[in-house]
HTML snippet that shows the backbone in 3Dmol.js (N, CA, C, O; Angstrom):
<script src="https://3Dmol.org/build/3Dmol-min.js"></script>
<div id="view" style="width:600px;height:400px;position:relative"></div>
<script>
const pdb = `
ATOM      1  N   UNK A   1       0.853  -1.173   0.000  1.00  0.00           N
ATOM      2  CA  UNK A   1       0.000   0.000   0.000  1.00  0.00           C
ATOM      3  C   UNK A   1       0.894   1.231   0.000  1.00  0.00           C
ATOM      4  O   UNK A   1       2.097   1.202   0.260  1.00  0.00           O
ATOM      5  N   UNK A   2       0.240   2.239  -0.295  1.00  0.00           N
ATOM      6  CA  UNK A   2       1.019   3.306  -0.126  1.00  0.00           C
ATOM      7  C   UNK A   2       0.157   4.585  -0.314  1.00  0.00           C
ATOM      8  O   UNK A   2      -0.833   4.687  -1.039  1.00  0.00           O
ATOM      9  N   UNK A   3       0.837   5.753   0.645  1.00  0.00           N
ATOM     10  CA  UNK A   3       0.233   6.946   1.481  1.00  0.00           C
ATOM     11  C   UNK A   3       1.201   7.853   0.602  1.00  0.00           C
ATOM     12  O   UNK A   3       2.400   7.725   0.352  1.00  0.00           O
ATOM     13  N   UNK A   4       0.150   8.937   0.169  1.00  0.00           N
ATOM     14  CA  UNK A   4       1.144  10.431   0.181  1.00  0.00           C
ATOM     15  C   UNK A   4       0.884  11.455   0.883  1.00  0.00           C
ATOM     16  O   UNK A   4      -0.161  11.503   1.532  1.00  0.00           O
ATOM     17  N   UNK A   5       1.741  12.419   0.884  1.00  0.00           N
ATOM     18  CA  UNK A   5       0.977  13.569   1.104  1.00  0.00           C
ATOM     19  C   UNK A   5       2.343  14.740   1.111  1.00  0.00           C
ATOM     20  O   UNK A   5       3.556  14.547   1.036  1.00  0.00           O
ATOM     21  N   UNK A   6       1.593  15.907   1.226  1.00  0.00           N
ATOM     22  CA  UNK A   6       2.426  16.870   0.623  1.00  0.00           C
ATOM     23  C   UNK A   6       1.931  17.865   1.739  1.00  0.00           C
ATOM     24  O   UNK A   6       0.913  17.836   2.431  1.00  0.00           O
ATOM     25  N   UNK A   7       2.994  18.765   1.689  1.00  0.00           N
ATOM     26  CA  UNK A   7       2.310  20.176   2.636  1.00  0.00           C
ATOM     27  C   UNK A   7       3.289  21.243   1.918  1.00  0.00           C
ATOM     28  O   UNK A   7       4.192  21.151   1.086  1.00  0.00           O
ATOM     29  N   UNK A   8       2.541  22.542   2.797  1.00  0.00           N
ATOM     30  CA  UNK A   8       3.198  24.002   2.394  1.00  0.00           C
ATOM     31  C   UNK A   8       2.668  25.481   2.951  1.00  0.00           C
ATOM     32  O   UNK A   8       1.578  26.039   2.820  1.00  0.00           O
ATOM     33  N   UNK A   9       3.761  25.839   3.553  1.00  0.00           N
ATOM     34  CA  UNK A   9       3.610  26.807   4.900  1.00  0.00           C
ATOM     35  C   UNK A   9       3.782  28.240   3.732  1.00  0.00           C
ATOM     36  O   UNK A   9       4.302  28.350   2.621  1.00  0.00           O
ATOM     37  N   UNK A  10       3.070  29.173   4.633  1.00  0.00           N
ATOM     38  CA  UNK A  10       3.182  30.213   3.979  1.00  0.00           C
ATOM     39  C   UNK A  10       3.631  31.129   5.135  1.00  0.00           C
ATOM     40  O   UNK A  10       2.975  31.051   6.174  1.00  0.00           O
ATOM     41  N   UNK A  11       4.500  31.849   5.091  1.00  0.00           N
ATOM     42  CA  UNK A  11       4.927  32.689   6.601  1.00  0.00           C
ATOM     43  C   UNK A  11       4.051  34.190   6.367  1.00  0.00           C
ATOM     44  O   UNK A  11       4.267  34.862   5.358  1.00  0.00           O
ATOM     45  N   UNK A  12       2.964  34.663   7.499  1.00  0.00           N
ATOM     46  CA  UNK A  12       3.001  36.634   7.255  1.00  0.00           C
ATOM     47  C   UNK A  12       2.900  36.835   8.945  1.00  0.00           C
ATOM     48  O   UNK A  12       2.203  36.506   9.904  1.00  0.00           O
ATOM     49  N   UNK A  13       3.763  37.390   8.695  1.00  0.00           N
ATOM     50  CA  UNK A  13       5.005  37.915   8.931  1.00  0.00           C
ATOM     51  C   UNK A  13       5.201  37.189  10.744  1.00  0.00           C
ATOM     52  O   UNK A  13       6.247  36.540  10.771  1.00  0.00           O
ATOM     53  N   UNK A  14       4.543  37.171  12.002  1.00  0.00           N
ATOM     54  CA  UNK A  14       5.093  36.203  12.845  1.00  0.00           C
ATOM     55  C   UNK A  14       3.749  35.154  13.094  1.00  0.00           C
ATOM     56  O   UNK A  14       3.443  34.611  14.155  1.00  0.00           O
ATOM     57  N   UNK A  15       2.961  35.034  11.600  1.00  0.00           N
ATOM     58  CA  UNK A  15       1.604  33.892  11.612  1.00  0.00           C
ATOM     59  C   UNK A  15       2.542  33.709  10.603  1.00  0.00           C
ATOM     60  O   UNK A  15       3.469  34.279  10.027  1.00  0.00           O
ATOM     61  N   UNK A  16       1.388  31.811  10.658  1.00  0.00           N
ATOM     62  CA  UNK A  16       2.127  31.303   9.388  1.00  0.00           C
ATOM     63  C   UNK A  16       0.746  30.617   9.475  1.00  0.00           C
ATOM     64  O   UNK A  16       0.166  30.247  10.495  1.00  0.00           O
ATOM     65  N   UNK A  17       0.212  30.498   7.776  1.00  0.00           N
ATOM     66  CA  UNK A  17      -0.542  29.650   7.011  1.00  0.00           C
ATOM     67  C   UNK A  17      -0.153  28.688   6.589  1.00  0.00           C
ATOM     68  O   UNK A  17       0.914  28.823   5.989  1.00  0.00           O
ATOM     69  N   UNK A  18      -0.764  27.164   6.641  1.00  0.00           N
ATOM     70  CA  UNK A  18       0.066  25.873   6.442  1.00  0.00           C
ATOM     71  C   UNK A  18      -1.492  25.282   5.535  1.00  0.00           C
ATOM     72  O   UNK A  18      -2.673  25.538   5.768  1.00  0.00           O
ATOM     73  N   UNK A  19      -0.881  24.453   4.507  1.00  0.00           N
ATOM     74  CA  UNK A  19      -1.900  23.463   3.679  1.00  0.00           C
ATOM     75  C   UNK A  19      -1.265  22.129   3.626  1.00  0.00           C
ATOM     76  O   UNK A  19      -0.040  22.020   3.671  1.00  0.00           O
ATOM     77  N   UNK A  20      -1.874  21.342   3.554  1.00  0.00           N
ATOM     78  CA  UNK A  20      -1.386  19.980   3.382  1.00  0.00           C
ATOM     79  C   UNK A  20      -2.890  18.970   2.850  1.00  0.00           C
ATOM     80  O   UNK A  20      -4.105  19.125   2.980  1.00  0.00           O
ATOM     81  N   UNK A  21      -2.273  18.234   2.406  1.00  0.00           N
ATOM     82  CA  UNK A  21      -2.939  17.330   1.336  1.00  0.00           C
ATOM     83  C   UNK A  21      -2.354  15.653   1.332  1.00  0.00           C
ATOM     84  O   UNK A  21      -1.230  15.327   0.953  1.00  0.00           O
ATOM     85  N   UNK A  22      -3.554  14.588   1.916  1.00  0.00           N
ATOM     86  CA  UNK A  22      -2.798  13.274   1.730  1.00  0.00           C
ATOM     87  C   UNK A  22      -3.987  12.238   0.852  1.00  0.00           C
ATOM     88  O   UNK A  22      -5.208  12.273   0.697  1.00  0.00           O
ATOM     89  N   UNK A  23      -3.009  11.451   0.459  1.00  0.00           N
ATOM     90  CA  UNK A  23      -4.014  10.617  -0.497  1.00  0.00           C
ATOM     91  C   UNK A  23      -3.038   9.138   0.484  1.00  0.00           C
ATOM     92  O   UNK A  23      -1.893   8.979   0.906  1.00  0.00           O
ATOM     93  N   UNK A  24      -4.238   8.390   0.464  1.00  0.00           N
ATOM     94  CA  UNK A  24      -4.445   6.913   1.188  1.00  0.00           C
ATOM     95  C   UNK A  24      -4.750   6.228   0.324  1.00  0.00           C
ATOM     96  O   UNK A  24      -5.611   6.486  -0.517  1.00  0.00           O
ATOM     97  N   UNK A  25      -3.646   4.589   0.447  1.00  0.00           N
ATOM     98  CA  UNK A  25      -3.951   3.457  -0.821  1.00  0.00           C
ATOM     99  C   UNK A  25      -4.144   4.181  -2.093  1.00  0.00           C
ATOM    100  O   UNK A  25      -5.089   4.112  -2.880  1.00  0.00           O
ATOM    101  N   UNK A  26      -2.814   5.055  -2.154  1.00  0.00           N
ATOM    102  CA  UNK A  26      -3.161   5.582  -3.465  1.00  0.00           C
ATOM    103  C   UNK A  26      -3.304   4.227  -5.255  1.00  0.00           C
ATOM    104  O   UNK A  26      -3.779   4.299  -6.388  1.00  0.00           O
ATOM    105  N   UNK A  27      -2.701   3.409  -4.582  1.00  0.00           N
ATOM    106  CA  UNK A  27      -3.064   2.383  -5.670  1.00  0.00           C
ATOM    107  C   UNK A  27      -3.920   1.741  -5.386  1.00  0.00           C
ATOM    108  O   UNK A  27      -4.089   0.701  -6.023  1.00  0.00           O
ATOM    109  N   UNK A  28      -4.678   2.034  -4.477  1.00  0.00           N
ATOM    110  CA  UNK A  28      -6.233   1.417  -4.522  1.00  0.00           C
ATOM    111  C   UNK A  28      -6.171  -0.159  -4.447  1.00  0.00           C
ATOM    112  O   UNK A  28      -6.700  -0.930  -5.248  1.00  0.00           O
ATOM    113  N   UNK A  29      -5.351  -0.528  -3.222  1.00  0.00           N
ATOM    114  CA  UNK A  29      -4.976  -1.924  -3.281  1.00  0.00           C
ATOM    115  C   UNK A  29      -6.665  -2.283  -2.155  1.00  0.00           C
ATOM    116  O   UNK A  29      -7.409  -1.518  -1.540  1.00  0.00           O
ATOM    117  N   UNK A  30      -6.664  -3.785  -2.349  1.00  0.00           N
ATOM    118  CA  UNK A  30      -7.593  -4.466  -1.923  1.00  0.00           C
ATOM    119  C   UNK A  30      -6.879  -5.010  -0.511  1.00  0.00           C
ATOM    120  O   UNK A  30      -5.868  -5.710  -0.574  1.00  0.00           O
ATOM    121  N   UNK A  31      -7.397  -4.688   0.591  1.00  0.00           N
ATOM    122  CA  UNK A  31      -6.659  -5.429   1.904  1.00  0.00           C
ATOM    123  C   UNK A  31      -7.321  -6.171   2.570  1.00  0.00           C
ATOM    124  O   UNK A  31      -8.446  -6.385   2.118  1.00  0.00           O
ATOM    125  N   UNK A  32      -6.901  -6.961   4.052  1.00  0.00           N
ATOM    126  CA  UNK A  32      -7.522  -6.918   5.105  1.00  0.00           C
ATOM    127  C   UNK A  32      -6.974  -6.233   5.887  1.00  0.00           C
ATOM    128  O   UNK A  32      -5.761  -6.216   6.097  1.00  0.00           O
ATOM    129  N   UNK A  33      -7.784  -5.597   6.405  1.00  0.00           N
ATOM    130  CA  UNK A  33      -6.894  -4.333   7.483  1.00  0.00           C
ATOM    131  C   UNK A  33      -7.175  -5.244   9.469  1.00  0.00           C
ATOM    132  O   UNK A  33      -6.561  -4.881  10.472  1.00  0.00           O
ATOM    133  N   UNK A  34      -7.894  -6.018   9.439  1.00  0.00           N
ATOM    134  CA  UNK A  34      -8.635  -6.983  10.704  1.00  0.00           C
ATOM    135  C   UNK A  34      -9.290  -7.969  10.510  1.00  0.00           C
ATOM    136  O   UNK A  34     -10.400  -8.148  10.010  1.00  0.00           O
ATOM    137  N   UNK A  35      -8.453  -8.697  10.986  1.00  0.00           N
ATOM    138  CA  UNK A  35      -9.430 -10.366  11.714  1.00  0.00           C
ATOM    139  C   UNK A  35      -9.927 -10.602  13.057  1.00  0.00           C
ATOM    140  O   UNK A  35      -9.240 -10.435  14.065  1.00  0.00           O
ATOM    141  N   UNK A  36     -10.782 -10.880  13.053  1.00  0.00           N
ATOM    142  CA  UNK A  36     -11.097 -11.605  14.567  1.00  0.00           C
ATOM    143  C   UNK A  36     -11.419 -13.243  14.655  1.00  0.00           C
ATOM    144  O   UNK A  36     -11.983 -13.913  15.521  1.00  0.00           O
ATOM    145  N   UNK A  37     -10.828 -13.579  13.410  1.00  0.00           N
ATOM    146  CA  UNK A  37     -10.187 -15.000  13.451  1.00  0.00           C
ATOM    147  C   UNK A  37      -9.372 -15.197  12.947  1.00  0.00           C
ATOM    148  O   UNK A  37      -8.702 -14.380  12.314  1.00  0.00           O
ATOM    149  N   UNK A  38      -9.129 -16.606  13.099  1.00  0.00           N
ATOM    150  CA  UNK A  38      -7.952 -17.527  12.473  1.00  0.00           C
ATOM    151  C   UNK A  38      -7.818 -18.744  11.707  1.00  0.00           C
ATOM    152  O   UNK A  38      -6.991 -19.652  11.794  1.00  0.00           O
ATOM    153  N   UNK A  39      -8.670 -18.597  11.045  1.00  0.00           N
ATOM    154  CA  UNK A  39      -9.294 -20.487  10.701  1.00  0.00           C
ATOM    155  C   UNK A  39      -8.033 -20.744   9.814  1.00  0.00           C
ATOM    156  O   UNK A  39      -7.469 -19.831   9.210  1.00  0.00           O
ATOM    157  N   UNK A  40      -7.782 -21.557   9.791  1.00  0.00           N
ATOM    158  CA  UNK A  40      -6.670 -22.203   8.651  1.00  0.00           C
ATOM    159  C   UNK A  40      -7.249 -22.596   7.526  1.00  0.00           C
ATOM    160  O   UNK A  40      -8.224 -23.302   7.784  1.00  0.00           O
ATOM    161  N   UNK A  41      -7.071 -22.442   6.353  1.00  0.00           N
ATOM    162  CA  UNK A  41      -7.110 -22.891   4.852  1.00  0.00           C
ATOM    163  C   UNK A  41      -7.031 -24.115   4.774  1.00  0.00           C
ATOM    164  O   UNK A  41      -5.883 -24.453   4.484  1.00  0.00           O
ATOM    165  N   UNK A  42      -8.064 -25.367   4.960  1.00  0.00           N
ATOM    166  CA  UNK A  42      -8.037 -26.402   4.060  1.00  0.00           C
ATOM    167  C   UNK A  42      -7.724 -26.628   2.861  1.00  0.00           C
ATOM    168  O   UNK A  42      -7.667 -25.699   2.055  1.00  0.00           O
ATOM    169  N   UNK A  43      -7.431 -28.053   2.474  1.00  0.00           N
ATOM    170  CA  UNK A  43      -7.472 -28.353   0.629  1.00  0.00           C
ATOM    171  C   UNK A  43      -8.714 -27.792  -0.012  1.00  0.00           C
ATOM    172  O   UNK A  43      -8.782 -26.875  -0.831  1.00  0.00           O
ATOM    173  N   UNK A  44      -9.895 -28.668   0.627  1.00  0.00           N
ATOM    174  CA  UNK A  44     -10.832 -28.351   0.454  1.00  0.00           C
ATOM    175  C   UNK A  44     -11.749 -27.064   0.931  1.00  0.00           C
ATOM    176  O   UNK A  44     -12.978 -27.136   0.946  1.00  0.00           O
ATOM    177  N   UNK A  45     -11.212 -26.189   1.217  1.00  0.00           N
ATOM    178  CA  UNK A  45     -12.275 -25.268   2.691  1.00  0.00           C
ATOM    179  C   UNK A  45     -12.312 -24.021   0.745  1.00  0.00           C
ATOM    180  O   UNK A  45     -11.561 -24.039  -0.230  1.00  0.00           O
ATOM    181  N   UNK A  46     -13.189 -23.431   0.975  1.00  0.00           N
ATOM    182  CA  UNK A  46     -13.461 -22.413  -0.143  1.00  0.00           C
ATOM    183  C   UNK A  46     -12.481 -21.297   0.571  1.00  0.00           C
ATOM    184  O   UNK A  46     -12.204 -21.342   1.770  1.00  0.00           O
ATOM    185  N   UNK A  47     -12.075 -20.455  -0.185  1.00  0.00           N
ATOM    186  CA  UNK A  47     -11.080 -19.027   0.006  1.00  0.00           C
ATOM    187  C   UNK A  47     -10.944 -17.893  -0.710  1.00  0.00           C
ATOM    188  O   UNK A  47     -10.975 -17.887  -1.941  1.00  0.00           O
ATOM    189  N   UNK A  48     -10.853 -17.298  -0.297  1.00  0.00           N
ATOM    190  CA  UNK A  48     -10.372 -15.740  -1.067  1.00  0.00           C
ATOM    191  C   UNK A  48      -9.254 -15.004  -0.879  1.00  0.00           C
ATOM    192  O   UNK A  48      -9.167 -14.216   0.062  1.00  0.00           O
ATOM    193  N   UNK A  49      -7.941 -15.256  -2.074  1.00  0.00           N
ATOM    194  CA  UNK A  49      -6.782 -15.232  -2.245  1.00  0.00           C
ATOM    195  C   UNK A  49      -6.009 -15.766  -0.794  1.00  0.00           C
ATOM    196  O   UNK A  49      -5.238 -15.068  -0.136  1.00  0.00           O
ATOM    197  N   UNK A  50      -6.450 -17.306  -0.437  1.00  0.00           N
ATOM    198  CA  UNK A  50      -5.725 -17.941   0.048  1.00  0.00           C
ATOM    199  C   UNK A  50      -6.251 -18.014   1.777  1.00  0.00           C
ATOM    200  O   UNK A  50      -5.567 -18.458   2.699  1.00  0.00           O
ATOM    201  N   UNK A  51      -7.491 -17.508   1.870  1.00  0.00           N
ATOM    202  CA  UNK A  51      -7.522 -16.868   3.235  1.00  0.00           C
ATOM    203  C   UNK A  51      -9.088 -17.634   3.066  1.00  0.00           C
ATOM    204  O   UNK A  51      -9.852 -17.497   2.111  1.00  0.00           O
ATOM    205  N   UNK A  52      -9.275 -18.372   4.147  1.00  0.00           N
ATOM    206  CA  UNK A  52     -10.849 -18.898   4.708  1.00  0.00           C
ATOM    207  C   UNK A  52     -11.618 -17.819   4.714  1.00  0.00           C
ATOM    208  O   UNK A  52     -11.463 -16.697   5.195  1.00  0.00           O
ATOM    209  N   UNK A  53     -12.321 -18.234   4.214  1.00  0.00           N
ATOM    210  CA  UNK A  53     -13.682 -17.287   3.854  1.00  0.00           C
ATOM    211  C   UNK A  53     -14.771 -17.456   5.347  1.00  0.00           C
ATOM    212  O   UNK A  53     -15.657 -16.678   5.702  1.00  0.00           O
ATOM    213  N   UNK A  54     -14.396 -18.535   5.903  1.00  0.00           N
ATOM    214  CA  UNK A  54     -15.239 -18.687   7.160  1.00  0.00           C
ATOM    215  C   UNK A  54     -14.542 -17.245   8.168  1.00  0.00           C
ATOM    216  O   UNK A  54     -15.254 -16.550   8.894  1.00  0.00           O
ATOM    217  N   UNK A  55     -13.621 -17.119   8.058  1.00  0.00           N
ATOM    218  CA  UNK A  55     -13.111 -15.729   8.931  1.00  0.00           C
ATOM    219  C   UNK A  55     -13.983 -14.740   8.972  1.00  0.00           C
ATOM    220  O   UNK A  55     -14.676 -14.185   8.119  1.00  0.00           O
ATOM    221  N   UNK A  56     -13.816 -14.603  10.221  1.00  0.00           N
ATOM    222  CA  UNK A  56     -14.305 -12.821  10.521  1.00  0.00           C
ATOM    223  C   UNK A  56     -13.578 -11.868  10.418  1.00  0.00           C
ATOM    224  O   UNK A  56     -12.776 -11.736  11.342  1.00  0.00           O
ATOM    225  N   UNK A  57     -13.535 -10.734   9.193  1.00  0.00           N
ATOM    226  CA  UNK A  57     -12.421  -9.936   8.721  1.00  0.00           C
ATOM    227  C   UNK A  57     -13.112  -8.702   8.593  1.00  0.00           C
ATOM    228  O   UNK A  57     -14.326  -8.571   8.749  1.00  0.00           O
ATOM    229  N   UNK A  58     -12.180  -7.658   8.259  1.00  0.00           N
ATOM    230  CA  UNK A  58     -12.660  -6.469   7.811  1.00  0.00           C
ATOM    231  C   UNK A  58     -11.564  -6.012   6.838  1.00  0.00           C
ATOM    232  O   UNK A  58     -10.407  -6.230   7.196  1.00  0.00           O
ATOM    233  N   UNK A  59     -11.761  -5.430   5.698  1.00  0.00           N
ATOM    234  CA  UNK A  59     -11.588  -5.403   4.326  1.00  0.00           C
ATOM    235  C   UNK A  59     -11.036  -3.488   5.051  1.00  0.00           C
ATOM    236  O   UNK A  59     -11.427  -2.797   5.992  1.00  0.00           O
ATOM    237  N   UNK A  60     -10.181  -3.351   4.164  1.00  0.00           N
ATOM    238  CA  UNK A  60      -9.339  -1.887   4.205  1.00  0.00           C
ATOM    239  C   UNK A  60     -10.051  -0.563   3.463  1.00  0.00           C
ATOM    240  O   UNK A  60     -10.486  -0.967   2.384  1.00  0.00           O
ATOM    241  N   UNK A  61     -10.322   0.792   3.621  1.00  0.00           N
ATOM    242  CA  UNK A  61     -10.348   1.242   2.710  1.00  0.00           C
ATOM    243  C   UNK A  61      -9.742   1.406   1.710  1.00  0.00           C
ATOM    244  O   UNK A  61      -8.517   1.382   1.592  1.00  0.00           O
ATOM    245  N   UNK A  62     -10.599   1.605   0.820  1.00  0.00           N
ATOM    246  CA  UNK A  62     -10.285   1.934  -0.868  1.00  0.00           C
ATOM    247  C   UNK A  62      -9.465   3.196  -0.916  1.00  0.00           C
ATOM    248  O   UNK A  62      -8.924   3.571   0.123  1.00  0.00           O
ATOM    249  N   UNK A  63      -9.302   3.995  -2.209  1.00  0.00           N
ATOM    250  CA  UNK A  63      -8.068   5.294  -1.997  1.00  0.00           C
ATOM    251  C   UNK A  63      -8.965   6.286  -1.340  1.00  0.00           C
ATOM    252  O   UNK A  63     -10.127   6.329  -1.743  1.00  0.00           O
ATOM    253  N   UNK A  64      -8.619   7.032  -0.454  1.00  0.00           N
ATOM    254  CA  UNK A  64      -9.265   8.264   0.079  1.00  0.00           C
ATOM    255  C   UNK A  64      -8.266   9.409  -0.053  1.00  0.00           C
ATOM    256  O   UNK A  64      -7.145   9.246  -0.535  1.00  0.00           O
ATOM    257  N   UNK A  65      -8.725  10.571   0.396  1.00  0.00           N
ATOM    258  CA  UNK A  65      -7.852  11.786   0.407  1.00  0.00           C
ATOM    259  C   UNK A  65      -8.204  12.605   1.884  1.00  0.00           C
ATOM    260  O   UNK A  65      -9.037  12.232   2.709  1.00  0.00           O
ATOM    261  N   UNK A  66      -7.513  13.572   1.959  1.00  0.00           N
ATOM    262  CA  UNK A  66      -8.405  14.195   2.793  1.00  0.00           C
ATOM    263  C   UNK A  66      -7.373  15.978   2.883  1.00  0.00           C
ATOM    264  O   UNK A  66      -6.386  16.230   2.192  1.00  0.00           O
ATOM    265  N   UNK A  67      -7.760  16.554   3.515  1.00  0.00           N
ATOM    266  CA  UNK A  67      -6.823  18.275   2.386  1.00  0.00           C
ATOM    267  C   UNK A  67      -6.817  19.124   4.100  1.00  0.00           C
ATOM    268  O   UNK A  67      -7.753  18.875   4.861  1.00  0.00           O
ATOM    269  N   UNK A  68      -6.300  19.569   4.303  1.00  0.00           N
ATOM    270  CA  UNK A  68      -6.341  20.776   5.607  1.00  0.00           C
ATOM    271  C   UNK A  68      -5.715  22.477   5.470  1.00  0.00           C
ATOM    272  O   UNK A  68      -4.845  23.058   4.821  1.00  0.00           O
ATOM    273  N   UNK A  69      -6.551  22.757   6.307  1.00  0.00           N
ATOM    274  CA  UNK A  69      -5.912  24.105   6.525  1.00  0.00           C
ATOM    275  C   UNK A  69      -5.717  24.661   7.820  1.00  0.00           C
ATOM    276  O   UNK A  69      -6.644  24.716   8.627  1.00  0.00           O
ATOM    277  N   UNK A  70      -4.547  25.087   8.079  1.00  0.00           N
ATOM    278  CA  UNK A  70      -4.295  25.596   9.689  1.00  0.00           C
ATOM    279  C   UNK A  70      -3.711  27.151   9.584  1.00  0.00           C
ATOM    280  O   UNK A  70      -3.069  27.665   8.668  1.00  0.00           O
ATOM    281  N   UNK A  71      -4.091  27.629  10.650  1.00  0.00           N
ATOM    282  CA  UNK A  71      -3.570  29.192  10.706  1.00  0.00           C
ATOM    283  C   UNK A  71      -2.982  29.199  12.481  1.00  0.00           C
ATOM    284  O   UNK A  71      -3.646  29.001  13.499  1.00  0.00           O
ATOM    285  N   UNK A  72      -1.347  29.540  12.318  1.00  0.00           N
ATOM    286  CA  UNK A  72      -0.854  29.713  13.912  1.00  0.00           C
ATOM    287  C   UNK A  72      -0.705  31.244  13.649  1.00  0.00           C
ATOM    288  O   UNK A  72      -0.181  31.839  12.707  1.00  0.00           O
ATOM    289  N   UNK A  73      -1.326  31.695  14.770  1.00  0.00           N
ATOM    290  CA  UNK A  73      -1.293  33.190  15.801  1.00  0.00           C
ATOM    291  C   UNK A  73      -0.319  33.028  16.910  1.00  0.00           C
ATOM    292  O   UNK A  73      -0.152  33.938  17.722  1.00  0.00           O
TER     293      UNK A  73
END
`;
const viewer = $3Dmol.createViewer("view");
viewer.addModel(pdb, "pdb");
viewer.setStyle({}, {cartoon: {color: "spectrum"}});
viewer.zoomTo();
viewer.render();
</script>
């Protein structure tokens, strides 16, 4: 997976204006981000890319972003 993000301060004169900008799973990978099991993979047991489907999981977000603005006095 992989995170960006970028920022950029603007100084007047003893304030400073700051922006920043991040993008999440920017390749939009497919995860599990949590299990609350462990079942092991049979020959036979059905799966999804290798992982028991009987598991209790939770799947990652998709790409997000999110942008800010701060002002120090």
């Amino acid at each position: 997976m992989l995170d960006l993000g970028a920022s950029y301060g603007l100084d007047l004169g003893e304030n400073r204006l700051g922006f920043r900008v991040n993008v999440n799973n920017v390749t939009d990978n497919i995860y599990i981000s949590e299990s609350n099991t462990n079942i092991q993979a049979g020959p036979e047991d059905t799966t999804y890319d290798g992982i028991n489907v009987r598991n209790n999981v939770f799947f990652g977000w998709g790409r997000t972003w999110n942008a800010s603005i701060s002002y120090k006095f």
